[in-house]
Gaussian input, Z-matrix of N, CA and C with variables (Angstrom, degrees):
# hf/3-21g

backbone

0 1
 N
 C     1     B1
 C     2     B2     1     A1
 N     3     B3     2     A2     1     D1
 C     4     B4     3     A3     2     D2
 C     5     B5     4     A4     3     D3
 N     6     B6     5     A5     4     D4
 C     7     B7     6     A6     5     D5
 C     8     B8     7     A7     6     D6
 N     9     B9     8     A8     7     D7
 C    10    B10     9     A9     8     D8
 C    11    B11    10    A10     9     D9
 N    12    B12    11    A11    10    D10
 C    13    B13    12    A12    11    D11
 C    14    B14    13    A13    12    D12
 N    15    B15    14    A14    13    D13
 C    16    B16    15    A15    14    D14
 C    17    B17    16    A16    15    D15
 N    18    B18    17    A17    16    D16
 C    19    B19    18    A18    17    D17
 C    20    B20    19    A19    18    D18
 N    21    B21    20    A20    19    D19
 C    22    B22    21    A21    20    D20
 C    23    B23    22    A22    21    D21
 N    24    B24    23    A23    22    D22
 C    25    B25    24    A24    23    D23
 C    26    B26    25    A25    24    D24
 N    27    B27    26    A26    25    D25
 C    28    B28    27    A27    26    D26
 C    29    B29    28    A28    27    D27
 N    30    B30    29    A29    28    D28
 C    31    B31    30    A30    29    D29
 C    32    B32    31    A31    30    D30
 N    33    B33    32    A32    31    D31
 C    34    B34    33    A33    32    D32
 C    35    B35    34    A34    33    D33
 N    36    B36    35    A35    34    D34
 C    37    B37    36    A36    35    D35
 C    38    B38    37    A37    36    D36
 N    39    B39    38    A38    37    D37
 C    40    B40    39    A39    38    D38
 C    41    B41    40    A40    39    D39
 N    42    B42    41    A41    40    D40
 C    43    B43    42    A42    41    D41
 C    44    B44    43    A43    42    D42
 N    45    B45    44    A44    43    D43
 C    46    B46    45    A45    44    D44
 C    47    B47    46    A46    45    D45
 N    48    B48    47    A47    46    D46
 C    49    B49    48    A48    47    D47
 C    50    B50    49    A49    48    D48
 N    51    B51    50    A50    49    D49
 C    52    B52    51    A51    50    D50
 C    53    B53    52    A52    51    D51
 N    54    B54    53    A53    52    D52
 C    55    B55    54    A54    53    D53
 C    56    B56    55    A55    54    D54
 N    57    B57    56    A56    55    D55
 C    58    B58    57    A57    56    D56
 C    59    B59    58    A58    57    D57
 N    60    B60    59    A59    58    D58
 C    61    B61    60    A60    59    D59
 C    62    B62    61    A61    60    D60
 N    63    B63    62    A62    61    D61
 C    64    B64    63    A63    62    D62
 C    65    B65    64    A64    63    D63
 N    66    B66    65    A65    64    D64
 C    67    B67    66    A66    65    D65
 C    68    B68    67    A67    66    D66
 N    69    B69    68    A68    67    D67
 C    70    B70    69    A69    68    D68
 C    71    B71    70    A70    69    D69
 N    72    B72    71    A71    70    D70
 C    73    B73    72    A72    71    D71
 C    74    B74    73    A73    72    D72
 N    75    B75    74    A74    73    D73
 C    76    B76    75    A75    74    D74
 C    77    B77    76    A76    75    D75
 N    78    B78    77    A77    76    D76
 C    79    B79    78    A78    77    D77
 C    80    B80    79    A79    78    D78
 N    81    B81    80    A80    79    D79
 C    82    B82    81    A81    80    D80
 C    83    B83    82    A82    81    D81
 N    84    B84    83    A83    82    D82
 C    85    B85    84    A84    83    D83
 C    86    B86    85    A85    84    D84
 N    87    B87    86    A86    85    D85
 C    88    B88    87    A87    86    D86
 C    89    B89    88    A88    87    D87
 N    90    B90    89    A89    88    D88
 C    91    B91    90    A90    89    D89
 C    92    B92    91    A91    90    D90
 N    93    B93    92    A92    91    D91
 C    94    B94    93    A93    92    D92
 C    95    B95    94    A94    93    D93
 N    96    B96    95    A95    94    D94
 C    97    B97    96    A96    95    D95
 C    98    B98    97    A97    96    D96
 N    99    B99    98    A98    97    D97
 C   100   B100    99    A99    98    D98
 C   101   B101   100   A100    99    D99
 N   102   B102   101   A101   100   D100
 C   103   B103   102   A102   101   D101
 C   104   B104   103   A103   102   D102
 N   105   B105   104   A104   103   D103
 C   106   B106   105   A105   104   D104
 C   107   B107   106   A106   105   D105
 N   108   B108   107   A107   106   D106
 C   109   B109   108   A108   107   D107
 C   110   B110   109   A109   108   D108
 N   111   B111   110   A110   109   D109
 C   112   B112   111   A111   110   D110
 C   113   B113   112   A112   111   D111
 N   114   B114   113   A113   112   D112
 C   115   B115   114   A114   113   D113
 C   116   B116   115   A115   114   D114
 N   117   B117   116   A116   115   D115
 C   118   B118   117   A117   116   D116
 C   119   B119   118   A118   117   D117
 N   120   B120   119   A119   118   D118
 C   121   B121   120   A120   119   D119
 C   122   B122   121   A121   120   D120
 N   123   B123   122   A122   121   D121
 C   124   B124   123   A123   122   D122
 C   125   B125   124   A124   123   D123
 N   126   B126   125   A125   124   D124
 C   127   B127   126   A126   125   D125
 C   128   B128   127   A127   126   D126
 N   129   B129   128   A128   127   D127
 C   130   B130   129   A129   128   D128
 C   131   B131   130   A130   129   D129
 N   132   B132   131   A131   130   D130
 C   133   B133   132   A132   131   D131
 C   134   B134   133   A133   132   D132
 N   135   B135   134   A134   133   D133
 C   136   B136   135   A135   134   D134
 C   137   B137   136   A136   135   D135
 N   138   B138   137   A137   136   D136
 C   139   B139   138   A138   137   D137
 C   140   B140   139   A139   138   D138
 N   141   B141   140   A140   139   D139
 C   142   B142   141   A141   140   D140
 C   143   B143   142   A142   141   D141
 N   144   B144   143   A143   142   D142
 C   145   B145   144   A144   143   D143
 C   146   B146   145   A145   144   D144
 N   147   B147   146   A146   145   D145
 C   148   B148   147   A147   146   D146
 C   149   B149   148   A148   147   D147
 N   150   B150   149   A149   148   D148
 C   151   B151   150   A150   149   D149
 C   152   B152   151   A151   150   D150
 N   153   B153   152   A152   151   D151
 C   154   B154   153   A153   152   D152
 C   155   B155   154   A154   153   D153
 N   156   B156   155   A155   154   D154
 C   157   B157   156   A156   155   D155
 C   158   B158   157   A157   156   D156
 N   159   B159   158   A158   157   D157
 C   160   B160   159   A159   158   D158
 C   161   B161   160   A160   159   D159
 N   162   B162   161   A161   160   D160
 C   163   B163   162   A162   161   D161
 C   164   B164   163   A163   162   D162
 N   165   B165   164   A164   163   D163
 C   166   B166   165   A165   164   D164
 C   167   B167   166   A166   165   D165
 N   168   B168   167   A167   166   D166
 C   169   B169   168   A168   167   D167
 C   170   B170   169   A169   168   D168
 N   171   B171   170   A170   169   D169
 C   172   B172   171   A171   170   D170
 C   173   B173   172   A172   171   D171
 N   174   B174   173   A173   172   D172
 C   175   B175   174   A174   173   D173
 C   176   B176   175   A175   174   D174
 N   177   B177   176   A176   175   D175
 C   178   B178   177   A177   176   D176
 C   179   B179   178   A178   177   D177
 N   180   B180   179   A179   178   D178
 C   181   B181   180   A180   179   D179
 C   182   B182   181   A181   180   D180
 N   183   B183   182   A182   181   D181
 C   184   B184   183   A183   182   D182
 C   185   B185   184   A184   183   D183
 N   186   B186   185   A185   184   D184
 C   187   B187   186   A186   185   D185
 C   188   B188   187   A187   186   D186
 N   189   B189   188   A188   187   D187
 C   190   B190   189   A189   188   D188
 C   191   B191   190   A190   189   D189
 N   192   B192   191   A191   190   D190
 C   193   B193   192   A192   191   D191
 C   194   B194   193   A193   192   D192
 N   195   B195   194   A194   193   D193
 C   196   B196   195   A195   194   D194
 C   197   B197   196   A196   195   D195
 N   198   B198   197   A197   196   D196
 C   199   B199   198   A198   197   D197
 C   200   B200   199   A199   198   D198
 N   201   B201   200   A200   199   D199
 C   202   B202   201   A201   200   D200
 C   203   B203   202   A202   201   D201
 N   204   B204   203   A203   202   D202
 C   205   B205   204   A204   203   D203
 C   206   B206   205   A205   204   D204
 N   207   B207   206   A206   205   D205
 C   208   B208   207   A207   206   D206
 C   209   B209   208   A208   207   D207
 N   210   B210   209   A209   208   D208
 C   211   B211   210   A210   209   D209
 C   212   B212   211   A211   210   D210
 N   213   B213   212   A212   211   D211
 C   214   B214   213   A213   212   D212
 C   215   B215   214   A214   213   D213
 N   216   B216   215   A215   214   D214
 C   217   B217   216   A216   215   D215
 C   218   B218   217   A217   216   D216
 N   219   B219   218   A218   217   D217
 C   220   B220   219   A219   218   D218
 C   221   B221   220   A220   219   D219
 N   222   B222   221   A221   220   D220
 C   223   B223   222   A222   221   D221
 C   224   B224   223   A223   222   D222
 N   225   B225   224   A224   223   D223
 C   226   B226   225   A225   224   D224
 C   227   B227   226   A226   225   D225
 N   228   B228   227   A227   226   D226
 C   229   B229   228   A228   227   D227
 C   230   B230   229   A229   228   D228
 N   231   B231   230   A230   229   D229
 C   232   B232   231   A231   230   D230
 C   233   B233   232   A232   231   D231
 N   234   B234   233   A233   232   D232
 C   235   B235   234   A234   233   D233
 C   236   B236   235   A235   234   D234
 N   237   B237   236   A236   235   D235
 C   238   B238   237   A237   236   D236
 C   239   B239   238   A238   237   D237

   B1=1.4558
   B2=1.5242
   B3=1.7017
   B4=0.9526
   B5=1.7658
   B6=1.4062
   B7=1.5431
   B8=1.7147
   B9=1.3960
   B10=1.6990
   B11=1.8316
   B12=1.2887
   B13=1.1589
   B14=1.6661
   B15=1.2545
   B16=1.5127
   B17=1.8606
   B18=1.1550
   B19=1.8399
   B20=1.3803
   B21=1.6893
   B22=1.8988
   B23=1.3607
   B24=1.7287
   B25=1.5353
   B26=1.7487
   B27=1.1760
   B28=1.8886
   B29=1.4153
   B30=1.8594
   B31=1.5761
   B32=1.4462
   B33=1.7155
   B34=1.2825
   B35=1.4270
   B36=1.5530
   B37=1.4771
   B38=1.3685
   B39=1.4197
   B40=1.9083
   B41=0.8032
   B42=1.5394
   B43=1.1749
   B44=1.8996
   B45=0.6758
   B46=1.6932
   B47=1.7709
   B48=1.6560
   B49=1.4684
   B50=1.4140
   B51=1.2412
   B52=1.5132
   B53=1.8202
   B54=1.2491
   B55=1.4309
   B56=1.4414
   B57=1.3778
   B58=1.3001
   B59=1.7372
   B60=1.4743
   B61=1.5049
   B62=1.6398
   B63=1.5211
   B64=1.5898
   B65=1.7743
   B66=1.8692
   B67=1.4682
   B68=1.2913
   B69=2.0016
   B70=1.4004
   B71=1.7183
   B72=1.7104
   B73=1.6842
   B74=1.2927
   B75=1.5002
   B76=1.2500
   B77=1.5808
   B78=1.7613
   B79=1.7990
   B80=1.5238
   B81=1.8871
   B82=0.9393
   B83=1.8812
   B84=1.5676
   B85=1.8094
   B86=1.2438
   B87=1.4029
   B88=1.6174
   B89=2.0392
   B90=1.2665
   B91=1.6493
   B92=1.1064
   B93=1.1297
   B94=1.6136
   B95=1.7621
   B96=1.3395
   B97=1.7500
   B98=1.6638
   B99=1.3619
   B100=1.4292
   B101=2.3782
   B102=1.5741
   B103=1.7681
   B104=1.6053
   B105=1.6171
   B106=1.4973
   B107=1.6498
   B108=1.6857
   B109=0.9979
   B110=1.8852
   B111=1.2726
   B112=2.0139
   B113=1.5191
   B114=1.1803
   B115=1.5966
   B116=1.5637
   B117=1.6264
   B118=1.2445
   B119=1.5609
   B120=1.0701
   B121=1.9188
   B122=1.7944
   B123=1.3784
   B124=0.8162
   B125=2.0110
   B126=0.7543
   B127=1.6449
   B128=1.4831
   B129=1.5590
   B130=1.5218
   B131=1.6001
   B132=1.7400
   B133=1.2014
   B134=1.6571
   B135=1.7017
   B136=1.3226
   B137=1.7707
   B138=1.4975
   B139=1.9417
   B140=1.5150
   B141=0.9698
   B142=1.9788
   B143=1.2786
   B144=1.4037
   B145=1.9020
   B146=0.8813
   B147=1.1979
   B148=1.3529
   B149=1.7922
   B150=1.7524
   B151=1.5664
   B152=1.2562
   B153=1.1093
   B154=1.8854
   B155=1.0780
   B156=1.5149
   B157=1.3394
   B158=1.4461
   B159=1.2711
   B160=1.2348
   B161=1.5402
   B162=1.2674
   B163=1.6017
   B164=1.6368
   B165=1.3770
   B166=1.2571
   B167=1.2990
   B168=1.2330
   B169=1.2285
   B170=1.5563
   B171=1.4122
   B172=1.4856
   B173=1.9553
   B174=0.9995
   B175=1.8894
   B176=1.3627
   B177=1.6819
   B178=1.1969
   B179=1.4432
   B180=1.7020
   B181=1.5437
   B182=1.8604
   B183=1.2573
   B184=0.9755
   B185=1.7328
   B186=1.6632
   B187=1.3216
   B188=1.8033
   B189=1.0061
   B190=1.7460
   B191=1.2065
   B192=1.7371
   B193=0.9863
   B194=1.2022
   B195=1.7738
   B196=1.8090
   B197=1.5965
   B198=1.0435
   B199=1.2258
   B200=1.2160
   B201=1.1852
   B202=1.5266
   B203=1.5927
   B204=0.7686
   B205=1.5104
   B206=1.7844
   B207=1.2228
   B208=1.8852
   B209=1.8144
   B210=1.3788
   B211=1.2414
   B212=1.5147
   B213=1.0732
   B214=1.7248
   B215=1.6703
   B216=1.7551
   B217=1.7361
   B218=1.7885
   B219=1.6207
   B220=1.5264
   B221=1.3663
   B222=0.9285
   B223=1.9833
   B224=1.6452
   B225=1.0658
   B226=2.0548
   B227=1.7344
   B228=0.8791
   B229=1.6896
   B230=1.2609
   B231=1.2876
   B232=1.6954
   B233=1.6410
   B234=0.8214
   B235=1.8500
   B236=1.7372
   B237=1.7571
   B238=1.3748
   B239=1.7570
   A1=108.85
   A2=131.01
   A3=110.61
   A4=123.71
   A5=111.53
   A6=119.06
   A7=100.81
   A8=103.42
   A9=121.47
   A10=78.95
   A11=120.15
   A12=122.33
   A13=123.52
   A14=124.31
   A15=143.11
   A16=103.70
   A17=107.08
   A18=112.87
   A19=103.74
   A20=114.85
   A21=122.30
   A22=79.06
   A23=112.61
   A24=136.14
   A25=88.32
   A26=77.25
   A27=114.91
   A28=80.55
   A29=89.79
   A30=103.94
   A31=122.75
   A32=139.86
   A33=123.56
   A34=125.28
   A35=111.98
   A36=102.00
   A37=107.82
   A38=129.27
   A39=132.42
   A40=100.31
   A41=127.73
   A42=151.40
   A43=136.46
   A44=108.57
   A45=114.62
   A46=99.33
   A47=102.12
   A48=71.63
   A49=154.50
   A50=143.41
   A51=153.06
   A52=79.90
   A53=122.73
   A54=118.99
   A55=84.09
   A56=143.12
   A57=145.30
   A58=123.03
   A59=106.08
   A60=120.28
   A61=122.90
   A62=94.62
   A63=113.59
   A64=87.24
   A65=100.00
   A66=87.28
   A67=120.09
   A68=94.19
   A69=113.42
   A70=127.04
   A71=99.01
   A72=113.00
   A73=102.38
   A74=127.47
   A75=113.88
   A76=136.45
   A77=80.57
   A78=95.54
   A79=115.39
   A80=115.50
   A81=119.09
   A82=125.25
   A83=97.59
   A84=115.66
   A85=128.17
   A86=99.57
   A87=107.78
   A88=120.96
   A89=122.91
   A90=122.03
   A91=113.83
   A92=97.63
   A93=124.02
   A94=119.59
   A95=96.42
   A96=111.38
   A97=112.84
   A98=123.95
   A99=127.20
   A100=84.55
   A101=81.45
   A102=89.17
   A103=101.66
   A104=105.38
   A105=122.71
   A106=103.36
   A107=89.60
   A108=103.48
   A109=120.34
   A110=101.06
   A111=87.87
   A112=105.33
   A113=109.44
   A114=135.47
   A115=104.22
   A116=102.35
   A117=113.83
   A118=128.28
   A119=94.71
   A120=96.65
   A121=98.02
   A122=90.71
   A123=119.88
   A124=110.34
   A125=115.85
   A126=155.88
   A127=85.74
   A128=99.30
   A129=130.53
   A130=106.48
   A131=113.99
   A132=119.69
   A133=108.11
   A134=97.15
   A135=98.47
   A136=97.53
   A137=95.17
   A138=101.55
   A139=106.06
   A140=109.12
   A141=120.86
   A142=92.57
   A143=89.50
   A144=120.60
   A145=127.86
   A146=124.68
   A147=105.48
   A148=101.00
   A149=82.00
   A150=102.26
   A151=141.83
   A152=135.36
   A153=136.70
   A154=102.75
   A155=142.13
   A156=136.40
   A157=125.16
   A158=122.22
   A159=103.83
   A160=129.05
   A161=127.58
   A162=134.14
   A163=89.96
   A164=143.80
   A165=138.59
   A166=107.43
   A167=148.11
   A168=163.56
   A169=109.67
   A170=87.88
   A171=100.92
   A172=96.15
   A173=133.06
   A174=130.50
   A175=95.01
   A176=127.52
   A177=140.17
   A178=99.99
   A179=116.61
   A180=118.53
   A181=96.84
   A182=137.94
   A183=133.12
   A184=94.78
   A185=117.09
   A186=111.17
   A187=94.53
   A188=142.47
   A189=136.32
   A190=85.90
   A191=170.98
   A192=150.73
   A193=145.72
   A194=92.46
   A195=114.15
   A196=105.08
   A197=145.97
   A198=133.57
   A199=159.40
   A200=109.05
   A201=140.17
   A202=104.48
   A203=138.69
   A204=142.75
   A205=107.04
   A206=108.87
   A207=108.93
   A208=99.37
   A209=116.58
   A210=117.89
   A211=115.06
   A212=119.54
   A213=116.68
   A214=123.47
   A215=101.49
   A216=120.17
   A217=84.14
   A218=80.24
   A219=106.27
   A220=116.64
   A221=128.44
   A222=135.52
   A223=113.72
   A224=97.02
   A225=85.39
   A226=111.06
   A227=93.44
   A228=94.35
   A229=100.09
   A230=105.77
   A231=118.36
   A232=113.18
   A233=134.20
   A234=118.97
   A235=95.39
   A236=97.45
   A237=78.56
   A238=107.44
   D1=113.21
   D2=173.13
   D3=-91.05
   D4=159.32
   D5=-157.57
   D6=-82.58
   D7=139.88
   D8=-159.06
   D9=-87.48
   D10=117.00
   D11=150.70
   D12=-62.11
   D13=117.26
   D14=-162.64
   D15=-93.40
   D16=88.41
   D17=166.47
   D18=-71.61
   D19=128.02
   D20=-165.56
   D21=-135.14
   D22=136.84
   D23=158.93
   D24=-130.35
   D25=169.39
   D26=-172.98
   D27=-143.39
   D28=113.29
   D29=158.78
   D30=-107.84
   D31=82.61
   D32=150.01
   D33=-8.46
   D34=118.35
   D35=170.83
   D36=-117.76
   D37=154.45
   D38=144.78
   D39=-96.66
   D40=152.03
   D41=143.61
   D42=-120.99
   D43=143.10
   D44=179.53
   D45=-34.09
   D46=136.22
   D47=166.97
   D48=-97.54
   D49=159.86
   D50=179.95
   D51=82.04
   D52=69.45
   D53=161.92
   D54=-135.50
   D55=-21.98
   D56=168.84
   D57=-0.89
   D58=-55.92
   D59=-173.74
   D60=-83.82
   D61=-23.71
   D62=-162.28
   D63=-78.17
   D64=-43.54
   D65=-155.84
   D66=-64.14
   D67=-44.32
   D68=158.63
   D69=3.89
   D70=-64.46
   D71=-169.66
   D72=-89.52
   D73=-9.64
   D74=171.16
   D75=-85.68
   D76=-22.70
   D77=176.24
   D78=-98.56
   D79=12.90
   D80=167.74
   D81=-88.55
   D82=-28.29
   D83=145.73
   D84=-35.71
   D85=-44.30
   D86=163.72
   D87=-39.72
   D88=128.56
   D89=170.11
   D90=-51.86
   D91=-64.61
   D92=-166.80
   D93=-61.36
   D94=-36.79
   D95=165.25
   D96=-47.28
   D97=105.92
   D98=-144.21
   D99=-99.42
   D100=-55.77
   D101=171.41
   D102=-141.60
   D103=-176.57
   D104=-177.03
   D105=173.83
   D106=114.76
   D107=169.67
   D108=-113.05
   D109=151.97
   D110=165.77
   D111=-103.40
   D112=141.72
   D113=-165.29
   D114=-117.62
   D115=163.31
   D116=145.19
   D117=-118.19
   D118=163.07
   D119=-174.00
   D120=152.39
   D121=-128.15
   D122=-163.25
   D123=-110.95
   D124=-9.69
   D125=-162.83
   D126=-122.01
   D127=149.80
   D128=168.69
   D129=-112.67
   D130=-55.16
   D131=-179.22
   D132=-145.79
   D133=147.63
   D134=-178.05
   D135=-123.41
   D136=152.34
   D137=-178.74
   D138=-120.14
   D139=167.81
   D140=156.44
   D141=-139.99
   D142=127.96
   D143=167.61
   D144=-93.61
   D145=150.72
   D146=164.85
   D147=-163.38
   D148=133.25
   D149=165.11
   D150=-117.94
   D151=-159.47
   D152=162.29
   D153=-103.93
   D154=-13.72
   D155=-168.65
   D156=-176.73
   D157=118.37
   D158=-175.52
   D159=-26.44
   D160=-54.27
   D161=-171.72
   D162=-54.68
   D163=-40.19
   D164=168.41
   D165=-49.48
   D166=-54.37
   D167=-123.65
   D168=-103.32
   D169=-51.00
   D170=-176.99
   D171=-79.01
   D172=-68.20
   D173=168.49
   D174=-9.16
   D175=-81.41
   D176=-132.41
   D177=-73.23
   D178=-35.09
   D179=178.17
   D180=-81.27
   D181=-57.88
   D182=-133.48
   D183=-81.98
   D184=-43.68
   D185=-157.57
   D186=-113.90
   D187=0.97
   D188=-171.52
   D189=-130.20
   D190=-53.38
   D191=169.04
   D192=-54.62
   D193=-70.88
   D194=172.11
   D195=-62.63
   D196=-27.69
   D197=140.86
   D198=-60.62
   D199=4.04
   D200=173.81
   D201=-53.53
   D202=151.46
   D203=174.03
   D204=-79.82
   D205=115.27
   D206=165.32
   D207=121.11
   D208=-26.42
   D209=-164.50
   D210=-76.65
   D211=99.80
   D212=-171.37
   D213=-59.16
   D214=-53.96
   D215=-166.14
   D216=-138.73
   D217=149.11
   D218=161.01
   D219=-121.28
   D220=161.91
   D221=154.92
   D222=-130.16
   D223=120.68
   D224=178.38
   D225=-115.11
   D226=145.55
   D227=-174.86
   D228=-131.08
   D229=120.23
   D230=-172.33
   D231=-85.98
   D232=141.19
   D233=-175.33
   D234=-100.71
   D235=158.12
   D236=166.13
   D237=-142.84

């Protein structure tokens, strides 16, 4: 059986504020959403992703996240 290589980003999120919790449970629906926590800083929420392939990676951030309703800015940090 060969082993499915796993592509992991950490996505920084902003959000509108006191939308923090709502978004929280929405980007936890997400598959691919490995964790998600809400933070402080500068950041509202931080994720670990995880895919089979970048073109996965990039879908799951571009069209099931950054579109979520409330979410202002993203940052993605790809691991390598």
């Amino acid at each position: 059986m060969e082993d499915v290589k796993i592509t992991t980003a950490f996505v920084l999120l902003n959000t509108d504020a006191g939308t923090e919790a709502e978004v929280l449970r929405e980007i936890k629906k997400i598959p691919s959403v490995a964790e998600a926590f809400l933070v402080y800083g500068v950041y509202e929420i931080v994720l670990r992703v995880e895919s089979t392939s970048l073109t996965e990676l990039k879908h799951t951030i571009t069209w099931k996240i950054r579109k979520l309703d409330y979410i202002t800015a993203t940052q993605t940090i790809i691991t390598s």
